[in-house]
MARNU-653744 format. One record per residue (C-alpha): x, z, y; residue number from 0. Coordinates in pm, 1 decimal. Last residue first. Example, Ala and Ser with C-alpha at 12.3 -4.5 7.8 and 13.67 -1.06 7.14 Angstrom:
2
X|Z|Y|seq
1367.0|714.0|-106.0|1
1230.0|780.0|-450.0|0
//
This chain:
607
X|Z|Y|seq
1601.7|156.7|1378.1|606
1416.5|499.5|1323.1|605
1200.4|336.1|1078.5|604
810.9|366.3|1111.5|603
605.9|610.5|891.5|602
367.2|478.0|678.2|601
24.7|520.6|716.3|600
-176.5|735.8|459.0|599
-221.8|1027.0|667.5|598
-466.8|1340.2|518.5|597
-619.9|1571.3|761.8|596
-860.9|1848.6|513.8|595
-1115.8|2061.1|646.1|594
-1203.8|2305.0|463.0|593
-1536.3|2519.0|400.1|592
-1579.9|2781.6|188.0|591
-1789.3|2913.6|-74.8|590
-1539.6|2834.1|-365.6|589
-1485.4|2490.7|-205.4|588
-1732.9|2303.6|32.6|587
-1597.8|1961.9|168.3|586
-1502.0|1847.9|515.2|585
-1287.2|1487.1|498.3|584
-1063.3|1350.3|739.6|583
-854.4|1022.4|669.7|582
-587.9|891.7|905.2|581
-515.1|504.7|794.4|580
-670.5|370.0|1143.6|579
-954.3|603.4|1132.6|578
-1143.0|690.0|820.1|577
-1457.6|949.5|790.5|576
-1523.9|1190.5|548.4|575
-1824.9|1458.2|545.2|574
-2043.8|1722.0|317.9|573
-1812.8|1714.8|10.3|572
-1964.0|1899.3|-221.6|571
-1816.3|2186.7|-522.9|570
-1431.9|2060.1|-479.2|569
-1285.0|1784.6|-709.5|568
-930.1|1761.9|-539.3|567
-853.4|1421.9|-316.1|566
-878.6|1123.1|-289.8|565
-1001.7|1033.4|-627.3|564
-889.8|654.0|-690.1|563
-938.8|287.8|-739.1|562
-1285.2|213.7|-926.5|561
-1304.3|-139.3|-908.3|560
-1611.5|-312.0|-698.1|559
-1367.6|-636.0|-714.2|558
-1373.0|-740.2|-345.2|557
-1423.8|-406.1|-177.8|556
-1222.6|-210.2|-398.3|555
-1326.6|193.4|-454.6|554
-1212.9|495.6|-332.8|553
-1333.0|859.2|-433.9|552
-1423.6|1157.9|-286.6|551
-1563.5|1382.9|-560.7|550
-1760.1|1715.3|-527.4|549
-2075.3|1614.7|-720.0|548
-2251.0|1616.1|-373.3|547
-2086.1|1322.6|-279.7|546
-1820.4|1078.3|-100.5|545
-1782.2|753.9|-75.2|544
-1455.1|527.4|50.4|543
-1496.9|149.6|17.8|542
-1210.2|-61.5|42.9|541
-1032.4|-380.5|175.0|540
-1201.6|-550.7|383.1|539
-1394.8|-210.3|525.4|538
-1590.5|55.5|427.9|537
-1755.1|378.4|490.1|536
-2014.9|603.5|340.7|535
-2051.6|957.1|318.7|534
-2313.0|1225.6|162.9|533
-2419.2|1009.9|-181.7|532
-2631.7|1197.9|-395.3|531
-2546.9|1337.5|-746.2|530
-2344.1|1185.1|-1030.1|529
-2105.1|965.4|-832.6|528
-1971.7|587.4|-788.8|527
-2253.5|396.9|-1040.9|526
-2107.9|97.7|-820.5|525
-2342.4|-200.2|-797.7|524
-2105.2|-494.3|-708.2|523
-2240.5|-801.0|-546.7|522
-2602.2|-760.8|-477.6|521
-2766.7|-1101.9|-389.9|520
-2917.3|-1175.3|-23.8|519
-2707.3|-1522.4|-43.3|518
-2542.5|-1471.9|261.5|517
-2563.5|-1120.5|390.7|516
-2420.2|-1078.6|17.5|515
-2452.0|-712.9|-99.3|514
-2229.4|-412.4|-242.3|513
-2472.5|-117.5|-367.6|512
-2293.1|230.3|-441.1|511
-2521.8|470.0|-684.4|510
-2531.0|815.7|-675.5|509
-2910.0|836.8|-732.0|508
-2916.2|975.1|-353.4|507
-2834.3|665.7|-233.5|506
-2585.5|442.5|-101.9|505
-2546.6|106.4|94.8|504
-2291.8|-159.8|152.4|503
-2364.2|-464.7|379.4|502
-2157.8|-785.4|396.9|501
-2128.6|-1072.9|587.5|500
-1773.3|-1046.4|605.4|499
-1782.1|-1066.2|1033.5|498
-2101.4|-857.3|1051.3|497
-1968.9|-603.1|853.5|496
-2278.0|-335.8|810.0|495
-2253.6|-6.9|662.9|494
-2567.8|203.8|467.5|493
-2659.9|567.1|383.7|492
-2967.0|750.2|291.5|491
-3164.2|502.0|37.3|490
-3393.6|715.5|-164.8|489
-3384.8|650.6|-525.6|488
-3305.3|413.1|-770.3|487
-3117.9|217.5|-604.0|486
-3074.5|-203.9|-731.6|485
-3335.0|-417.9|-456.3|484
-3251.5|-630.3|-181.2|483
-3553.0|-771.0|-39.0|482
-3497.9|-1066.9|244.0|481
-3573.5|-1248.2|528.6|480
-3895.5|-1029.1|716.8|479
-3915.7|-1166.4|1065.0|478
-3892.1|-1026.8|1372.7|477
-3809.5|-1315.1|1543.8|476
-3459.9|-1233.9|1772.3|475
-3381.9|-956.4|1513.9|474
-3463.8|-1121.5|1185.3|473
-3538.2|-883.3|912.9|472
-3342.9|-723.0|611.7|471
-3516.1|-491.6|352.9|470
-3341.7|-258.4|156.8|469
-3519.8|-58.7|-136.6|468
-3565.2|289.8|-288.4|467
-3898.6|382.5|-162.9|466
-3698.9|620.3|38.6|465
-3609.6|418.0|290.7|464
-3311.3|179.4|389.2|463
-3351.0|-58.4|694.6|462
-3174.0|-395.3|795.6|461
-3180.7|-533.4|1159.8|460
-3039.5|-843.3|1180.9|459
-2873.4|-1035.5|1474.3|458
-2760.8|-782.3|1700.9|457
-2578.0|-573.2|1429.7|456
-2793.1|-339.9|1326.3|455
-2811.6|-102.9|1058.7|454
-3072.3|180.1|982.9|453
-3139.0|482.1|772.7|452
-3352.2|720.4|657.3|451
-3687.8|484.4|666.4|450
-3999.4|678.2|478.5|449
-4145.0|530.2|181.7|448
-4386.9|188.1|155.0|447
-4159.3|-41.9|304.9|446
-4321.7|-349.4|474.7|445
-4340.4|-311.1|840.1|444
-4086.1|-403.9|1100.2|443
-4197.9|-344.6|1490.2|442
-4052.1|-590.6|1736.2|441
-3965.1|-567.5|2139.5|440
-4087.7|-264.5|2186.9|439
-4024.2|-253.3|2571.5|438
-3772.9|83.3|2773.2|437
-3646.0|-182.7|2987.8|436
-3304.8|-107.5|3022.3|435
-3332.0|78.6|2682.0|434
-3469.3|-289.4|2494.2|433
-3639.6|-172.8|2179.5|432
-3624.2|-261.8|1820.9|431
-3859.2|-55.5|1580.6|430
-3891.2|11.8|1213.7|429
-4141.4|185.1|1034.1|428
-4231.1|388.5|726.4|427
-4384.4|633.5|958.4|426
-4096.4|837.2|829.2|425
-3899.9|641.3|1115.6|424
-3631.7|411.5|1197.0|423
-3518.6|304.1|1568.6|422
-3317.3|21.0|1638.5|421
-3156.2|-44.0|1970.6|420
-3120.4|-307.6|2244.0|419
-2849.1|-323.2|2538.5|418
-2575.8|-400.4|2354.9|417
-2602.0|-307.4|1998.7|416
-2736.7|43.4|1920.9|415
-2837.3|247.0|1560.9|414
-3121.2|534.3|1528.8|413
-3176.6|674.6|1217.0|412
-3481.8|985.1|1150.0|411
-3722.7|979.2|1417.5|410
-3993.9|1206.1|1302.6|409
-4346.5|1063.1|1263.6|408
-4583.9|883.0|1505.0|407
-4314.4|638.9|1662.3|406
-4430.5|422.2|1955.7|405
-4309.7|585.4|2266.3|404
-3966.0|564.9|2434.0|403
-3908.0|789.6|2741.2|402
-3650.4|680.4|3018.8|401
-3359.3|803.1|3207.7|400
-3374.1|1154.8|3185.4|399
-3041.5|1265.2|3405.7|398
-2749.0|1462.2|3332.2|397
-2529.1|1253.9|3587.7|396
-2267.7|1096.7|3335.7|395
-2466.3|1122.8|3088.1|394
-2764.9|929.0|3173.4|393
-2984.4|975.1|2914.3|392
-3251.9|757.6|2714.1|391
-3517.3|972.5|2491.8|390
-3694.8|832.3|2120.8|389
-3975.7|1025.5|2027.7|388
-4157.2|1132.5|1738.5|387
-4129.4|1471.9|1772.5|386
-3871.9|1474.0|1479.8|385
-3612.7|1357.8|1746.1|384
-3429.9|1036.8|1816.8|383
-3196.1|1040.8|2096.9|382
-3000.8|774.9|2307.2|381
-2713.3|840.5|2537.1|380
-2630.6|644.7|2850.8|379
-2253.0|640.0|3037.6|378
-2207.0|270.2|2943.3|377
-1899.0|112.4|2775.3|376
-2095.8|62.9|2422.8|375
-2404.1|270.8|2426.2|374
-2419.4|597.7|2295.8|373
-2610.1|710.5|2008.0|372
-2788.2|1021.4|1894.4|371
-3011.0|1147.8|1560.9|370
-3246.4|1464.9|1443.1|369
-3328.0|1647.9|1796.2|368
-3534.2|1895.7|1624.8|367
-3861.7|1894.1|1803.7|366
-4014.0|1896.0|2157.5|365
-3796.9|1683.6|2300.6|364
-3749.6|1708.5|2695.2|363
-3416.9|1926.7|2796.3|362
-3083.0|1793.5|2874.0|361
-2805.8|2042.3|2927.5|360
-2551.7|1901.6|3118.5|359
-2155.2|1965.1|3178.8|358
-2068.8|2217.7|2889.6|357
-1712.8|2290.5|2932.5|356
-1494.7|2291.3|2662.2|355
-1154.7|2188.3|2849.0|354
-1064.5|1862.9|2731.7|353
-1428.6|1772.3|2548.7|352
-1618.3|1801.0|2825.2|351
-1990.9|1878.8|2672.0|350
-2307.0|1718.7|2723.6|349
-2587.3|1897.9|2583.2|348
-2960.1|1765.3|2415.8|347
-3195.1|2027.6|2365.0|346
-3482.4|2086.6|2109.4|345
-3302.0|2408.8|1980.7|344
-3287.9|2247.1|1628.3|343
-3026.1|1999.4|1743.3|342
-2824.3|1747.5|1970.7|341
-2480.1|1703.6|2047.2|340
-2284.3|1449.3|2303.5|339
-1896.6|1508.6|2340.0|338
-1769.4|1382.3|2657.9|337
-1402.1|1264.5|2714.2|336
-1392.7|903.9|2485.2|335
-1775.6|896.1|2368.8|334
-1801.3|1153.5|2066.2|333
-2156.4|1162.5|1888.7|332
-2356.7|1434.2|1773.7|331
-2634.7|1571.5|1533.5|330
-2795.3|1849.9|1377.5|329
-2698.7|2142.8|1510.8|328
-2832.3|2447.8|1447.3|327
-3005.0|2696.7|1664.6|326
-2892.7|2810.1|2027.5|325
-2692.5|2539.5|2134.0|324
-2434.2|2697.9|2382.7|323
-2103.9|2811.8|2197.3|322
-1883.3|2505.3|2214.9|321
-1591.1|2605.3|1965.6|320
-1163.1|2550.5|2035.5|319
-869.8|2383.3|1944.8|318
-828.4|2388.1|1601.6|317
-500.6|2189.3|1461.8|316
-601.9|1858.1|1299.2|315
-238.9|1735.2|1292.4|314
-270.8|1425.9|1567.0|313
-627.4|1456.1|1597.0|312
-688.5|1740.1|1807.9|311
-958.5|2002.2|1632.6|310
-1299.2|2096.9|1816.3|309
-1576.6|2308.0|1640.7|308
-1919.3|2289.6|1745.2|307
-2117.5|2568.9|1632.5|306
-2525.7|2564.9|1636.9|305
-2506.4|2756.1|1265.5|304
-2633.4|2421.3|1074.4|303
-2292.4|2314.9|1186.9|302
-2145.7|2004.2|1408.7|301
-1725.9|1874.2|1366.8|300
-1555.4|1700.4|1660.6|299
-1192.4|1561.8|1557.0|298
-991.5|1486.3|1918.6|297
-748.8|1262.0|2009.8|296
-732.6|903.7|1823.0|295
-1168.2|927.1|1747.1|294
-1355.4|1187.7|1570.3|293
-1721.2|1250.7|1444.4|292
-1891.7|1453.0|1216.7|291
-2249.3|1633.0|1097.7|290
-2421.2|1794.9|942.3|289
-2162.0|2084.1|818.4|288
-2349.9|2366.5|655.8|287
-2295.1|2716.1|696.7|286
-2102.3|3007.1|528.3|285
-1854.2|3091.1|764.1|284
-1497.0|3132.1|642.0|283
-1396.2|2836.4|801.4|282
-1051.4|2663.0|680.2|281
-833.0|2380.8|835.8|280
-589.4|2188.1|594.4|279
-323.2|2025.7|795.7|278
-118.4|1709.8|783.9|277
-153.6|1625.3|403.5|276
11.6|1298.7|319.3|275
-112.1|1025.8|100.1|274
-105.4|1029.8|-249.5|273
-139.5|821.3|-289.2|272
-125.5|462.8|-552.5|271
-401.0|250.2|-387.1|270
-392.4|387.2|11.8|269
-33.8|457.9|14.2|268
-16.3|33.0|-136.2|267
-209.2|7.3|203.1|266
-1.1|211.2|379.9|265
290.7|38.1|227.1|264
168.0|-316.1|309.7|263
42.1|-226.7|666.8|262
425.2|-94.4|765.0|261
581.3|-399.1|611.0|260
354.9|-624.0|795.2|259
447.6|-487.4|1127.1|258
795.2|-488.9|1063.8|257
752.5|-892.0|1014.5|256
536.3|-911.3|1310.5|255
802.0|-796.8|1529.9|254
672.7|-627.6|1862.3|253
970.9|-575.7|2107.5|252
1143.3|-263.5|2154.5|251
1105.4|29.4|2351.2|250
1317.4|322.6|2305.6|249
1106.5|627.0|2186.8|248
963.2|901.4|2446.0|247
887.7|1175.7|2260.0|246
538.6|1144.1|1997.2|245
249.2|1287.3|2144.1|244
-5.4|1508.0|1958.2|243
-286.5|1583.5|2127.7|242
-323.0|1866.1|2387.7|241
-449.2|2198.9|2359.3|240
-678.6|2337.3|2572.4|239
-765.2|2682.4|2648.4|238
-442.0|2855.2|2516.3|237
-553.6|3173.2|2386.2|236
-508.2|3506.0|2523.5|235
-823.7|3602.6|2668.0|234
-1089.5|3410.0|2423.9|233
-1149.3|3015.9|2443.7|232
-1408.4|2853.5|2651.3|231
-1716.1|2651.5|2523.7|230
-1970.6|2945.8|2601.5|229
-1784.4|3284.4|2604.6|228
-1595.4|3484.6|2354.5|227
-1533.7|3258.2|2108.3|226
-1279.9|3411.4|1823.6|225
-936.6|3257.7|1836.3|224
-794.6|2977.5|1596.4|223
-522.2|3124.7|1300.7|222
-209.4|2917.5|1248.4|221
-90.1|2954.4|1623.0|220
-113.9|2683.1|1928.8|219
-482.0|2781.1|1943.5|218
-331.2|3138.6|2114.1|217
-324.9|3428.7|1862.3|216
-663.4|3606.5|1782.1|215
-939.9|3865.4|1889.7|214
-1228.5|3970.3|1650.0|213
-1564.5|3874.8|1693.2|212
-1608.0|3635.7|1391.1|211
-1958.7|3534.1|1369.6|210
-1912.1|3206.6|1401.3|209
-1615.2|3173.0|1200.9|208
-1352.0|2980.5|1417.3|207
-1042.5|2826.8|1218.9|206
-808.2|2979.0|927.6|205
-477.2|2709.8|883.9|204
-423.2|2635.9|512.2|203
-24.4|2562.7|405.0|202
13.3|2439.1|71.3|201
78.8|2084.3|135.9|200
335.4|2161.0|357.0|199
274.0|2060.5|748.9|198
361.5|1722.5|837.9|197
505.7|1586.0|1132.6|196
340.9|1383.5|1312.5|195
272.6|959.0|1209.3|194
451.7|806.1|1517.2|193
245.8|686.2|1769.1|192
34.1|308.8|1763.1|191
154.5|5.0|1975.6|190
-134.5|-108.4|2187.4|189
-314.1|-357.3|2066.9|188
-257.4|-328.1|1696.2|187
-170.4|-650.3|1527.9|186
-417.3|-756.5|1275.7|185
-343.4|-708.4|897.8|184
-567.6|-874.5|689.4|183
-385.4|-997.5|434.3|182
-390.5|-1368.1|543.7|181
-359.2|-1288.2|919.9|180
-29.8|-1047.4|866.5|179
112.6|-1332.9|591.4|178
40.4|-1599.4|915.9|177
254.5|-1384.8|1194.4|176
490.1|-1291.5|907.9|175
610.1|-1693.2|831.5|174
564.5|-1745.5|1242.1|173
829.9|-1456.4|1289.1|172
1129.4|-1587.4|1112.3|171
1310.5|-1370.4|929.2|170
1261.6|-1513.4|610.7|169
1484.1|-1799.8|655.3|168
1790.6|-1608.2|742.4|167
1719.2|-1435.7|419.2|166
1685.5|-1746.1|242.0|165
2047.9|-1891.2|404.6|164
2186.0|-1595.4|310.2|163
2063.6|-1637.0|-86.0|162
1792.1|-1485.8|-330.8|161
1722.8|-1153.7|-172.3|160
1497.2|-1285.4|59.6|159
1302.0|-1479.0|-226.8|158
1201.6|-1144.3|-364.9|157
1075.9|-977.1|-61.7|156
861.2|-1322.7|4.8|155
759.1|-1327.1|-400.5|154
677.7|-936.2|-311.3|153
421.2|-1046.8|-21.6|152
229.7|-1288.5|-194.1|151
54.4|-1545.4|-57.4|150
308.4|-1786.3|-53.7|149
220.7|-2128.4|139.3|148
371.0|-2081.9|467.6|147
729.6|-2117.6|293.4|146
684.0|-2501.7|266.7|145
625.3|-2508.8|606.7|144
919.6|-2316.3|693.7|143
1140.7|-2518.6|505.9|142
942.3|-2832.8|659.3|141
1030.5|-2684.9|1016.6|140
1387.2|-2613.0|937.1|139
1502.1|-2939.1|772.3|138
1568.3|-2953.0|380.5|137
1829.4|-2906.2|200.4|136
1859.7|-2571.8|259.5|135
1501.7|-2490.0|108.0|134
1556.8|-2723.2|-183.3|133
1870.7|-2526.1|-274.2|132
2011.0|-2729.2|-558.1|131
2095.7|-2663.1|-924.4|130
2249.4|-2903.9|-1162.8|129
2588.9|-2832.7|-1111.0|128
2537.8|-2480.5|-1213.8|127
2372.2|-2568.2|-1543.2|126
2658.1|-2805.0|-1626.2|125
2997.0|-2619.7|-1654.7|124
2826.9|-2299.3|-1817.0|123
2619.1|-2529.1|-2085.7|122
3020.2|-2736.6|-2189.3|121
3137.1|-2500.1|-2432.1|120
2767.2|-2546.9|-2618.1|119
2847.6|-2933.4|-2630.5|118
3107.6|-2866.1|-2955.8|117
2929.1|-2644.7|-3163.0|116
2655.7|-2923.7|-3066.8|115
2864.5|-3151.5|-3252.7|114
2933.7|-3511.2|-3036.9|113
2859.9|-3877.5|-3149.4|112
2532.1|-3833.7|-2970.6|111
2630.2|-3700.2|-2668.4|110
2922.8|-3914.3|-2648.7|109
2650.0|-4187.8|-2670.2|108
2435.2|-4044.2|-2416.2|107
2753.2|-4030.8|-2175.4|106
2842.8|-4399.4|-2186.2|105
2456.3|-4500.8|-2115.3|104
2478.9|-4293.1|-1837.7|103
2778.6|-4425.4|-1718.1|102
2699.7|-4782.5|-1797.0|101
2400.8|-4738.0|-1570.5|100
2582.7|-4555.3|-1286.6|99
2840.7|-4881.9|-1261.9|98
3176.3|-4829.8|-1445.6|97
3461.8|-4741.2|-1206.4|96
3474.7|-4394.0|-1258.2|95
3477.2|-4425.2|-1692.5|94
3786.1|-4616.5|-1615.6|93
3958.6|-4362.0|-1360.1|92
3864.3|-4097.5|-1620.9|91
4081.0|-4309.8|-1887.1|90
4343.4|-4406.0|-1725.9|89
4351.0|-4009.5|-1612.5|88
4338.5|-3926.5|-1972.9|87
4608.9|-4173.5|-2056.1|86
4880.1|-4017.4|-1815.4|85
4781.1|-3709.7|-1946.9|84
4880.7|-3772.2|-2267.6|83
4629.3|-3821.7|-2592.7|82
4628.9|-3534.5|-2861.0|81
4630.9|-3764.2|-3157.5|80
4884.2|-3528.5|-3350.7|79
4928.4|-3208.3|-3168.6|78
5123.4|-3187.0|-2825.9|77
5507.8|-3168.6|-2805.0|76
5608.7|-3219.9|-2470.5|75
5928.8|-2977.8|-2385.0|74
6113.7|-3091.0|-2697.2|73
6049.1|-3480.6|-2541.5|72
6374.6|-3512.7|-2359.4|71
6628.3|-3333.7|-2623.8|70
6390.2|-3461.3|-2911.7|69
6543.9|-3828.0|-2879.9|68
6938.2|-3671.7|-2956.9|67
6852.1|-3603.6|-3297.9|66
7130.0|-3505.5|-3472.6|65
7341.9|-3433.6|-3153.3|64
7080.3|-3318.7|-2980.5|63
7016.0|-3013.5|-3273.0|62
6751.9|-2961.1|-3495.3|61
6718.9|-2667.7|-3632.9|60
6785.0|-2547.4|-4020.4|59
6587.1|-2216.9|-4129.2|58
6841.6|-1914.3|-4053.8|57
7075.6|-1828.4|-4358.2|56
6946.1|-1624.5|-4652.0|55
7137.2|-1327.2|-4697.1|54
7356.9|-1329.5|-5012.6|53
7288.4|-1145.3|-5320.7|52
7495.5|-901.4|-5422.2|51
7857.5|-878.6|-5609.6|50
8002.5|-553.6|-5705.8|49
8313.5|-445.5|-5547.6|48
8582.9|-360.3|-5776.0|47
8717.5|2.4|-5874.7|46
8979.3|169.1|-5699.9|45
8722.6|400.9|-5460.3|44
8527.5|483.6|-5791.6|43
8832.0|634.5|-5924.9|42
8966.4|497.4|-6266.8|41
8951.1|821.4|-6521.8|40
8739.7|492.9|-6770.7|39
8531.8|545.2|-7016.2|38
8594.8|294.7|-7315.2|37
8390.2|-46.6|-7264.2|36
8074.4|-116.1|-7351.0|35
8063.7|-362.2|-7681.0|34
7980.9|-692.9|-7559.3|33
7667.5|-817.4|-7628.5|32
7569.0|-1062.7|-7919.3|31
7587.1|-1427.7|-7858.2|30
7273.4|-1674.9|-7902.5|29
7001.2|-1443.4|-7706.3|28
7215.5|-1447.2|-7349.5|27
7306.7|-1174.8|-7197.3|26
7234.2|-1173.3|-6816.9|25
7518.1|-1078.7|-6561.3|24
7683.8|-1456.0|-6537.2|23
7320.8|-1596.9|-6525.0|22
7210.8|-1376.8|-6230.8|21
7535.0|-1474.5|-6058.3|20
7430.4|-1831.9|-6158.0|19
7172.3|-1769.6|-5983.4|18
7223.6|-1602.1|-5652.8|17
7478.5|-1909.9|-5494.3|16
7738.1|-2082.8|-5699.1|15
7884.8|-2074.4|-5348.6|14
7962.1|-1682.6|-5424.1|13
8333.6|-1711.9|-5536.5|12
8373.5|-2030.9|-5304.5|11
8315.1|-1847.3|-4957.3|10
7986.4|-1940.3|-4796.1|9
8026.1|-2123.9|-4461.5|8
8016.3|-1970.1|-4115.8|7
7788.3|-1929.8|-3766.9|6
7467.1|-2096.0|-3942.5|5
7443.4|-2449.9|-4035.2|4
7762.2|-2686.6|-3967.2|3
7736.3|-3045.7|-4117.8|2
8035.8|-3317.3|-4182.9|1
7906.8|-3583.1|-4368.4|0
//
C-alpha cells in the first residue's frame, strides 16, 4: 500500500535510518580498529559531507481518505461516556414528565449516589432559588401588618435597605404613625423652629452683675448692660430683644416617618452627647440662684441679691434685669407674658416680661414670700410665705383676691390642679384648699418632721418632709394610702407622672427614689450624688438630677441605669430644667456663676 507521510520520502543512503548509522561509526569489540589514516593536504571544502541524524517527521494524521467517517464527526469529539445532547434533553424531558413524587424520590437518590466534592458546585445554583420575598408575595395590607410588629427602629432602617420593593414598603406613614406611639414620640402640635445656630463651645457671654454700674453695648452684643433704672435697660441698649425666629421655610406636610427620625437622634443625642452648646452666660456676682423658670421664649432666673435676670430662649442671650424687689428673691413663676416673683421684701410683683416693666406690686405677707403658683389658663397667682399664710392674686388687675388661714408655721411647697391646691408646712402638715372658695377642704397629718415639698395631681396628694419619708393620701377622702420609705434624710424634691403612675423623689442624702403609684413599692433607689439633691426632673424616658457635689447627671427611667454626666463637674449646680430637648442648667464654678443652653434635638434636613 501506497502511503504518503510528510511532504517527501527518505532517500535510500539514510533509509537505514539513525541506527545503523550509529552501528556503521561504532567499532565493534571482535575486530580491531582501523589504523587512522595518513594526514591528508585535501581542503575541507573537497572533503565529504558527514552524515547526521534525520529530523523526525510530524506524528501521522488521519486523513478523509483513510478514514473518511472522522471527516463528519472531527468537529464532535467528546470524552468517552460523555452522553450527546440529543440524549440529555431525552433525558431532562423524562425526568419532566415524572409526577413530583418520583421527582423527589429521583433526586434523593442522585443525592445519595453523588460525592459531596461533587454537590458543592451545585450550593450557588440552589440557595438563590430557594429564597422568596414573603413581603412581596404577599398583599399590601397583610405586608403592612406584618411590618407593625417590629419594635425596633434599626431592624426598620435595616430592612429598607434590603430591596425596592422594602423601601417602598417602609415609607408608608401608618408603619411610623404606630413606631412614633410605641417609643413615645407624640407629634408636636404646632411644628417646632429650627434648632439656632450655635455659638462655639468656647465662647462665654458676661451678663448683669448687680452691682455693676458701668455702661455696656446694646443686649444684642456679647456683654449685657448695667441696670440703670427699675426693669429697663441702660441708654444705649436695645430694650427688648426678641426670640429667636427661624426665616420663613417652605411649608410642607407633616410626615411621621421624618418625625420619628428626628426624636430617635435626639434621643440617642440625649444617651451618647454631647449635645450642643448654644451659649454659656456668666455673672460675676457672687449670689445665690433660688430659683428658675423658662418656657419656648424667655429663660427667667431669681437671686438671693433681689435680681431677676431675663435671657430669650432661642440662644440664651441676656436680655435684661428687673430691679424692684428690695431683698432677695426667693421664688417665681413664668405665666406666658407676666413673670410672677416673690421674696424676702414681703412683696409679691408682677412683671411684663417683653419690655421689663413692673405692672403690680402686691403687698400683704408679713414674711419671706417662700413659694408661688399660677393656675392653669387663669390670671390668679398663689403664695405661700413663712408668715404662715397662703395669699390668692389677681394678676391681671393687681388685686388681693383672698386670704388662706390654717397654717401656723412657714409655708414651704405649694402645688395647683384646677381649681384646688396643696399647701405644705413646717407644722408638719398638709392642706388642700379650694381658691374659688378659699375652704380647707382636708388637712393630712402623720409625718413627724417638717413638709418641704408637695405633689398633686388631682387625685393624690403626696408630701415629702424631713423625717425622711413620703406619704401619699387620697384627695377626694383624705385618706392616708400609703408609706414609702428608702431616704435617709430630708425629702426636698419630688415629680409626679400621673399617666406612668410614677413618682420620683430626692433628698438631701443624695439619694434618687423611683416608686410604683401602683403597688406603693420603690422601684429603683439611685445613690445618684454625694451631697444633696438641688434639681429634679423626669420623664418616660429619663431622669435628670443635679447636686451640690457639682454633677448633673442622667439616669434611665425604666432601668434606674446610670447614663451620663451632662456636663463638666463644677463646685454646685444650683438649677436645671428640660424643655422639649433644650436643657438649661445654672451651676457655681470657681466663684462664678454660668449659665449654660445646651440643645440635644436634632436639626431638621433642608429637604
Amino acid at each position: 500500500m501506497d502511503s504518503t507521510f510528510g511532504s517527501r520520502p527518505f532517500s535510500a543512503a539514510s533509509s537505514r535510518g539513525s541506527s545503523s548509522i550509529a552501528a556503521d561509526r561504532a567499532p565493534t569489540s571482535s575486530s580491531p580498529a582501523p589504523p587512522l589514516p595518513p594526514s591528508s593536504t585535501t581542503p575541507i571544502a573537497a572533503r565529504a559531507p558527514e552524515l547526521s541524524p534525520p529530523t523526525p517527521a510530524p506524528s501521522p494524521q488521519p486523513t478523509a481518505r483513510a478514514y473518511p467517517s472522522l471527516e463528519a464527526s472531527s468537529s464532535s469529539w467528546r470524552p468517552k461516556g460523555t452522553p450527546l445532547e440529543s440524549d440529555l434533553a431525552l433525558l431532562r424531558s423524562g425526568v419532566n414528565a415524572l409526577s413530583r413524587r418520583a421527582r423527589e424520590q429521583l433526586l434523593q437518590d442522585l443525592l445519595a449516589d453523588t460525592a459531596p466534592i461533587d454537590l458543592s458546585p451545585l450550593y450557588p445554583l440552589i440557595v438563590p432559588r430557594l429564597q422568596r420575598d414573603f413581603l412581596r408575595t404577599l398583599p399590601l395590607e397583610l405586608a403592612l401588618h406584618v411590618l407593625s410588629f417590629v419594635d425596633e427602629a434599626k431592624t426598620l432602617a435595616r430592612a429598607s435597605a434590603v430591596s425596592r420593593h422594602w423601601h417602598a414598603l417602609l415609607l408608608d406613614e401608618s408603619t411610623w404613625r404606630r413606631m412614633c406611639w410605641k417609643s413615645g414620640f407624640a407629634p408636636p402640635e404646632k411644628p417646632a423652629p429650627p434648632p439656632p445656630v450655635p455659638v462655639p463651645a468656647d465662647a462665654t457671654v458676661r451678663y448683669l452683675s448687680d452691682t455693676d454700674d458701668r455702661s455696656s453695648s446694646a443686649a444684642s452684643s456679647s456683654s449685657a448692660p448695667a441696670s440703670s433704672s427699675a426693669g429697663s435697660a441702660p441708654s444705649g441698649s436695645s430694650t427688648h430683644v426678641s426670640p429667636t425666629t427661624a426665616p420663613p421655610q417652605p411649608h410642607r406636610p407633616f410626615s411621621y416617618r421624618s418625625h420619628f427620625k428626628l426624636a430617635y437622634l435626639s434621643e440617642q443625642n440625649w444617651v451618647r452627647g454631647p449635645g450642643t452648646l448654644l451659649s454659656t452666660q456668666m455673672s460675676v456676682d457672687q449670689g445665690v440662684v433660688t430659683s428658675m423658670a423658662f418656657d419656648n421664649e424667655w429663660i427667667v432666673v431669681g437671686m438671693d441679691t433681689s435680681k431677676v435676670h431675663i435671657f430669650e430662649a432661642g440662644l440664651g442671650t441676656y436680655v435684661r434685669t428687673l430691679a424692684g424687689h428690695e431683698l432677695g428673691v426667693w421664688c417665681l413663676t413664668l405665666a406666658g407674658a407676666v413673670v410672677v416673683s416673690g421674696g424676702s421684701d414681703r412683696n409679691v410683683r408682677v412683671w411684663d416680661v417683653a419690655t421689663g416693666r413692673c405692672l403690680h406690686v402686691l403687698p400683704g405677707h408679713t414674711s419671706t414670700v417662700r413659694c408661688l403658683r399660677v393656675l392653669d389658663a387663669r390670671p390668679v397667682a398663689v403664695s405661700g410665705s413663712r408668715d404662715g399664710s397662703i395669699r390668692v392674686w389677681d394678676i391681671e388687675r393687681g388685686l388681693a383676691l383672698r386670704l388662706l388661714s390654717g397654717h401656723r408655721k412657714s409655708v414651704r411647697a405649694i402645688e395647683v390642679c384646677g381649681n384646688k391646691i396643696v399647701s405644705g408646712s413646717y407644722d408638719t402638715t398638709a392642706r388642700l384648699w379650694n381658691v374659688d372658695t378659699g375652704e380647707c377642704l382636708h388637712v393630712f397629718r402623720g409625718h413627724i418632721g417638717e413638709i418641704y415639698a408637695v405633689a398633686f395631681d388631682g387625685a393624690r396628694v403626696i408630701t415629702g418632709s424631713l423625717d425622711s419619708t413620703v406619704r401619699v393620701w387620697n384627695a377626694e377622702t383624705g385618706d392616708f394610702l400609703a408609706l414609702l420609705q428608702g431616704h435617709t434624710l430630708l425629702v426636698g424634691q419630688m415629680q409626679l407622672d400621673p399617666y406612668s403612675d410614677l413618682l420620683v423623689t430626692a433628698g438631701s442624702d443624695g439619694t434618687v427614689m423611683v416608686y410604683s403609684l401602683t403597688t406603693y413599692e420603690a422601684l429603683h433607689r439611685i445613690k445618684a450624688h454625694s451631697q444633696s439633691v438641688t434639681s429634679l426632673q423626669f420623664d418616660e424616658r429619663f431622669i435628670l438630677s443635679g447636686g451640690n457635689d457639682g454633677r448633673l447627671k442622667l439616669w434611665d427611667t425604666k432601668t434606674g441605669a446610670y447614663l451620663r454626666d451632662l456636663s463638666d463637674p463644677c463646685d454646685t449646680v444650683w438649677r436645671a430644667l428640660v424643655r422639649d430637648d433644650k436643657l438649661v442648667s445654672l451651676s457655681r464654678r470657681d466663684d462664678r456663676i454660668l449659665m449654660d443652653v445646651k440643645t440635644f434635638r436634632e436639626a431638621a434636613p433642608d429637604s
